[in-house]
C-alpha positions in Angstrom: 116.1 -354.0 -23.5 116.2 -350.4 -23.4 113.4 -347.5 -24.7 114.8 -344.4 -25.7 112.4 -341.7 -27.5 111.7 -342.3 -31.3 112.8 -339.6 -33.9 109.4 -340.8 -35.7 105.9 -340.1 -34.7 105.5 -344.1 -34.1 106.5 -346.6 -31.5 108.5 -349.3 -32.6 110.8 -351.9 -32.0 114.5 -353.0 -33.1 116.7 -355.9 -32.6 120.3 -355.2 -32.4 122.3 -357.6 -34.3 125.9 -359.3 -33.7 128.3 -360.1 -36.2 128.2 -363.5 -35.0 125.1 -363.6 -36.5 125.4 -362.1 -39.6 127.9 -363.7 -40.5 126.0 -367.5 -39.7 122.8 -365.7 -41.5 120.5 -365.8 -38.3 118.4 -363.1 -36.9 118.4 -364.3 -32.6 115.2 -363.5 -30.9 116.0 -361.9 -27.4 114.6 -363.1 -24.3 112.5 -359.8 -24.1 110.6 -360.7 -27.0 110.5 -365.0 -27.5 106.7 -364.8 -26.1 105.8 -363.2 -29.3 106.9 -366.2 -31.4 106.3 -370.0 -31.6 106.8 -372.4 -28.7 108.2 -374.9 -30.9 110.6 -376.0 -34.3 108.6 -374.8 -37.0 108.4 -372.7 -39.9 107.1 -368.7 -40.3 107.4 -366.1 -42.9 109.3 -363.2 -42.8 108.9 -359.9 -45.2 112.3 -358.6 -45.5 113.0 -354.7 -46.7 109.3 -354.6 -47.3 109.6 -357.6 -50.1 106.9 -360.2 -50.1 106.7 -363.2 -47.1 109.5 -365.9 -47.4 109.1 -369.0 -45.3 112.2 -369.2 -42.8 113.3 -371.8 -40.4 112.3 -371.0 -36.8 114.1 -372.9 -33.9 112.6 -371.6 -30.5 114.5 -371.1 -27.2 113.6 -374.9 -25.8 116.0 -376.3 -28.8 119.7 -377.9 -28.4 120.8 -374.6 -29.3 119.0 -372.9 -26.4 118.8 -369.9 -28.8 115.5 -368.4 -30.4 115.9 -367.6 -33.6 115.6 -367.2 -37.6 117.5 -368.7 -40.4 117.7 -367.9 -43.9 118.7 -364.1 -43.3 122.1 -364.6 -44.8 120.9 -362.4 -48.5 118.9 -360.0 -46.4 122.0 -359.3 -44.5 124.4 -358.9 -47.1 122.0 -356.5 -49.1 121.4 -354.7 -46.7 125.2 -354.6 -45.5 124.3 -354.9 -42.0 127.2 -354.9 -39.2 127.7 -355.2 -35.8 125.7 -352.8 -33.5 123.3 -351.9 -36.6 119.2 -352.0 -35.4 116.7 -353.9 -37.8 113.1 -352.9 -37.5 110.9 -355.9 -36.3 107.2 -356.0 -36.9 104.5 -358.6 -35.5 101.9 -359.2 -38.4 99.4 -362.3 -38.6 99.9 -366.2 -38.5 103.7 -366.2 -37.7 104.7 -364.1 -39.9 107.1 -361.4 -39.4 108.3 -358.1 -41.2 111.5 -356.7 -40.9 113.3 -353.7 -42.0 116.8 -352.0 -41.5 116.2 -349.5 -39.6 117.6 -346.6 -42.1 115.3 -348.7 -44.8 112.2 -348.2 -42.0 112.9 -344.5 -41.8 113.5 -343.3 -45.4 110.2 -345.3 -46.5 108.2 -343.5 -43.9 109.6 -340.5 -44.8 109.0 -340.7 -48.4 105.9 -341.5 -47.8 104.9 -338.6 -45.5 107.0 -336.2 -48.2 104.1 -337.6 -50.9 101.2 -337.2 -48.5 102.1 -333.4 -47.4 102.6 -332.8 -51.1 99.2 -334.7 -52.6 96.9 -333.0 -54.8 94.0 -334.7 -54.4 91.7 -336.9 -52.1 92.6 -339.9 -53.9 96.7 -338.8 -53.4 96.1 -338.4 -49.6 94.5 -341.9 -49.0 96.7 -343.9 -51.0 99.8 -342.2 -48.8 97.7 -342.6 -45.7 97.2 -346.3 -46.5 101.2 -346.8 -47.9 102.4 -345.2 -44.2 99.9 -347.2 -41.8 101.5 -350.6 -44.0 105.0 -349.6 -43.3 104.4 -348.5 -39.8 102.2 -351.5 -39.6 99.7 -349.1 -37.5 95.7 -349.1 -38.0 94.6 -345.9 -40.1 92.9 -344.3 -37.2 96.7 -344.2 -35.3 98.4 -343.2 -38.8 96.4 -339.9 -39.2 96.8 -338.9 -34.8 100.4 -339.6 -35.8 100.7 -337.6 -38.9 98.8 -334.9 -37.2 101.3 -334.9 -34.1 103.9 -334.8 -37.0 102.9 -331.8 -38.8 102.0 -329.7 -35.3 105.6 -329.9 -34.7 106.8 -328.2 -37.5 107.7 -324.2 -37.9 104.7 -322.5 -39.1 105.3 -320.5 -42.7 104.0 -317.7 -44.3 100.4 -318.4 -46.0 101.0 -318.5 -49.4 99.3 -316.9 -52.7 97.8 -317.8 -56.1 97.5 -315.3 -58.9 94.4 -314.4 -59.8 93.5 -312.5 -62.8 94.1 -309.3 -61.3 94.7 -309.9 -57.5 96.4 -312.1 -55.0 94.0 -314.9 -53.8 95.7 -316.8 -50.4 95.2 -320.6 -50.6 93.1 -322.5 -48.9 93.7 -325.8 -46.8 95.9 -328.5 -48.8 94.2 -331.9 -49.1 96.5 -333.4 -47.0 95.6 -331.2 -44.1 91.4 -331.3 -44.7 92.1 -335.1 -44.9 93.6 -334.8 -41.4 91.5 -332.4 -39.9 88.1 -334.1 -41.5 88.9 -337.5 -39.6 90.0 -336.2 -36.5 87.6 -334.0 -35.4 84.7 -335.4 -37.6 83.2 -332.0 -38.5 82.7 -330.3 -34.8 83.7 -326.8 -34.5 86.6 -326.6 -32.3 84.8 -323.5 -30.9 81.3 -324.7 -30.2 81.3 -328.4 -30.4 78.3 -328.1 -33.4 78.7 -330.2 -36.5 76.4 -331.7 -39.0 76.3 -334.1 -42.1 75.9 -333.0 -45.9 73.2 -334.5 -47.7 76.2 -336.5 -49.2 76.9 -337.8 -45.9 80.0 -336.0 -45.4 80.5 -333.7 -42.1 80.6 -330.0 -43.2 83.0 -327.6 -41.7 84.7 -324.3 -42.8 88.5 -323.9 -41.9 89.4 -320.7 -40.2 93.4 -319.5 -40.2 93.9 -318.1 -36.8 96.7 -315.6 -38.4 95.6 -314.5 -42.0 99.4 -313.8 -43.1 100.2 -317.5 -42.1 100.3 -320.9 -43.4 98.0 -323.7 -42.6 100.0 -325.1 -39.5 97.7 -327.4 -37.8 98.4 -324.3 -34.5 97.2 -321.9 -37.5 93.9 -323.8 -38.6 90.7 -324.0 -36.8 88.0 -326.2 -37.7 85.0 -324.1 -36.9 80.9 -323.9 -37.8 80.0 -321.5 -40.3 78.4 -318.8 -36.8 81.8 -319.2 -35.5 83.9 -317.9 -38.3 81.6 -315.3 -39.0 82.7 -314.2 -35.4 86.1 -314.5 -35.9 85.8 -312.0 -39.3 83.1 -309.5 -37.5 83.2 -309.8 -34.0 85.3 -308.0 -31.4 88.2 -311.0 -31.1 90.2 -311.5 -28.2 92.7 -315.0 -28.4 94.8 -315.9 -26.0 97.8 -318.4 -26.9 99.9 -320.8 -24.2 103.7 -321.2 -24.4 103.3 -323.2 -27.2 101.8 -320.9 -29.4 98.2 -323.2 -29.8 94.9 -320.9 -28.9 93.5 -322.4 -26.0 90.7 -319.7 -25.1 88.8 -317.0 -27.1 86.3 -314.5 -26.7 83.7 -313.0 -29.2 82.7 -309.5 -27.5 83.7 -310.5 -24.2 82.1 -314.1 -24.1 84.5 -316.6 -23.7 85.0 -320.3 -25.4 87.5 -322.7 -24.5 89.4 -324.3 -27.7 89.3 -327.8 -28.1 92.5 -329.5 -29.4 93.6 -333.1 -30.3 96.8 -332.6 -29.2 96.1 -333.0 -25.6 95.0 -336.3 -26.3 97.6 -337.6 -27.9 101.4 -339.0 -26.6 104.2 -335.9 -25.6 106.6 -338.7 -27.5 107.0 -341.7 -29.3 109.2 -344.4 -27.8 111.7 -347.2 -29.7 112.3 -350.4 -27.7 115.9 -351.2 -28.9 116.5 -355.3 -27.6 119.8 -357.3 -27.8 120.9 -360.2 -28.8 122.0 -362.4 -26.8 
């Protein structure tokens, strides 16, 4: 077994197959990973390419064959057109069952996913492509959106764009997708000031402030901040001050000083992929 850094904001694992085995239709469980499956001859179910649970022969490491593994893979495989050396994406759900992926299907589903969720319209758009990623990732919600959000902070940061009004350019606000992030995460507290309270609806209120008025809503480029806060950033004397990778960490408000609080730091420098062999 070897870990190498994952392209995707989620740790996962893959098995890398042999042509051996594709060609008998089995799917050999390395030695790195047998203590996550049955100690004996039995049966489990498998989701395969994200299709419903099949029930697959499993024979454990203890048998005559002295090999753990799964039968039954012989359509999968030939669907899929697996070779020799490809990864598939393995996933531990409930009950001895099992999902599985190629690892090209694993990416483009996530990424079609995440493409739908930066794009959504509405509240109801975000949630459902929230929900759809943390299935395929087969992550709880709360690590979906710290992963999304570590996803999004890495890309460039745009120009803010502009709606037409009747007679003059209005700059868009924050995208559902982004709120939807931004909401979870940091529940409501100003970045700035740490104060926060609930709506009579329940909901935490909170006014987003772009750091750079010219630019998009980069998660670098949007503060979530108390309604005193961004009245200081639009009347105040403002001073910001920015580290080497362009977040604000510290700004003042004629001359008094507040430290920025960001998710970021709390959250992985990378991802990681645990490729395992066959034997």
């Amino acid at each position: 077994m070897k870990t190498t850094e994952s392209s995707l904001p989620y740790n996962y694992k893959t098995i890398t197959v042999t042509q051996s085995r594709i060609d008998k239709g089995l799917l050999a469980i390395p030695v790195s990973l047998i203590e996550s499956f049955p100690k004996m001859k039995t049966t489990v179910y498998v989701s395969m390419g994200g299709s419903e649970p099949l029930a697959r022969k499993f024979t454990p490491y203890t048998s005559s064959s002295r090999e753990c593994r799964i039968g039954g893979m012989r359509s999968f495989y030939e669907k899929s057109r697996l070779k020799d050396g490809d990864e598939v994406v393995l996933q531990f759900l409930d009950n001895d069952s099992y999902r599985i992926f190629t690892e090209e299907q694993f990416e483009h589903l996530i990424r079609k996913a995440e493409d739908k969720f930066d794009e959504a319209e509405s509240e109801t758009e975000v949630e459902d492509n929230l929900t759809k990623i943390s299935k395929i990732t087969n992550t709880k919600p709360e690590e979906t959106l710290w992963s999304e959000f570590y996803r999004l902070s890495k890309t460039e940061i745009g120009e803010r764009k502009q709606k037409i009004g009747r007679l003059v350019k209005i700059k868009e606000g924050v995208s559902p997708s982004i709120r939807k992030l931004l909401t979870e995460i940091y529940r409501g507290k100003c970045q700035i000031s740490g104060f926060g309270f609930l709506m009579k609806n329940g909901n935490p209120y909170f006014e987003t402030h772009h750091i750079k008025p010219g630019l998009g809503e980069h998660l670098k480029n949007v503060l979530v901040v108390s309604p005193n806060v961004h009245a200081q950033f639009t009347h105040a004397i403002v001073q910001e001050y920015f580290d080497s990778d362009s977040w604000l960490r510290r700004v003042k408000f004629n001359n008094q000083e507040f430290f920025v609080n960001h998710i970021i730091d709390k959250m992985p420098k990378k991802f990681k992929k645990e490729i395992h062999y066959e034997k």
